[in-house]
C-alpha positions in Angstrom: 25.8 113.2 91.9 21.7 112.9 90.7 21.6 111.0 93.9 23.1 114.0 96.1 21.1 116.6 94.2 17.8 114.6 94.5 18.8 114.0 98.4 19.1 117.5 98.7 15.6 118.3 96.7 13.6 116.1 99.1 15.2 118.0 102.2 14.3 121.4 100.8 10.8 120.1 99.7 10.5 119.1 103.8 11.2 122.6 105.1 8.8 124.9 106.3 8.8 128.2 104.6 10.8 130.1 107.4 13.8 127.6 107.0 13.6 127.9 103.3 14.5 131.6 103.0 17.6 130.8 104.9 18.5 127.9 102.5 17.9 130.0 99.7 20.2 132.9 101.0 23.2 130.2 101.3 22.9 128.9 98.1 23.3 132.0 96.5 25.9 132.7 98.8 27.6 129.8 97.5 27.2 130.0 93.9 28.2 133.8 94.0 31.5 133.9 93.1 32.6 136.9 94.8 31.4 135.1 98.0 33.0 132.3 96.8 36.5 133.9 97.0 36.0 135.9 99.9 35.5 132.8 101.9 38.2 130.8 100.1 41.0 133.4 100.8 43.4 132.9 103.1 43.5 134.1 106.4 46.1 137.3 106.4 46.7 137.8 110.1 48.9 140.6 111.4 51.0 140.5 113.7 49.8 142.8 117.1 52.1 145.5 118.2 52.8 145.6 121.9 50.6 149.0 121.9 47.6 147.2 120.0 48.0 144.2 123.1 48.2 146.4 125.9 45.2 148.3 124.0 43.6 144.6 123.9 44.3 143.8 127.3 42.8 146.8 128.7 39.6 146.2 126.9 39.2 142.7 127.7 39.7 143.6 131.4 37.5 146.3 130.9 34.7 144.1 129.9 35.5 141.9 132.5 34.7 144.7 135.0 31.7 145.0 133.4 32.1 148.3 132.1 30.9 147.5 128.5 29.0 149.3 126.4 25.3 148.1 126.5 24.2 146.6 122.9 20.7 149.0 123.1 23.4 152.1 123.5 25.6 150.9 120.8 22.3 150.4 118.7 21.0 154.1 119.9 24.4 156.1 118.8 24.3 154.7 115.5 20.7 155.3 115.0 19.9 151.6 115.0 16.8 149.5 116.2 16.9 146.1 116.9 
């Protein structure tokens, strides 16, 4: 284990500051422990009902049309900025 923590002391010591934010934010992520559960617990998936697939289906085709929503409007209607 001191070899795997010293491993991973020289790699952080090699990144330029811009990485290390990142690197910082994951760690905490990690050692958080409500993170920690929320990525731990098991995937609960629901089973669709034929309205919520025809729903789906009618989007996706939608979008294949190309009649999405631009991200910039999206961004707008929620008073957003990128």
């Amino acid at each position: 284990m001191a070899d795997t923590k010293e491993h991973a002391h020289e790699l952080i010591d090699r990144l330029p500051p811009t990485q290390l934010s990142a690197v910082v934010g994951l760690l905490e992520a990690m050692l958080d422990p409500v993170s920690r559960t929320i990525a731990n617990a098991p995937v609960e998936e629901e089973e669709l009902t034929p309205e919520t697939a025809a729903a789906l289906d009618r989007a996706r085709a939608s979008l294949a049309r190309g009649e999405g929503i631009p991200h910039d409007e999206i961004l707008r209607e929620f008073g957003l900025k990128k």
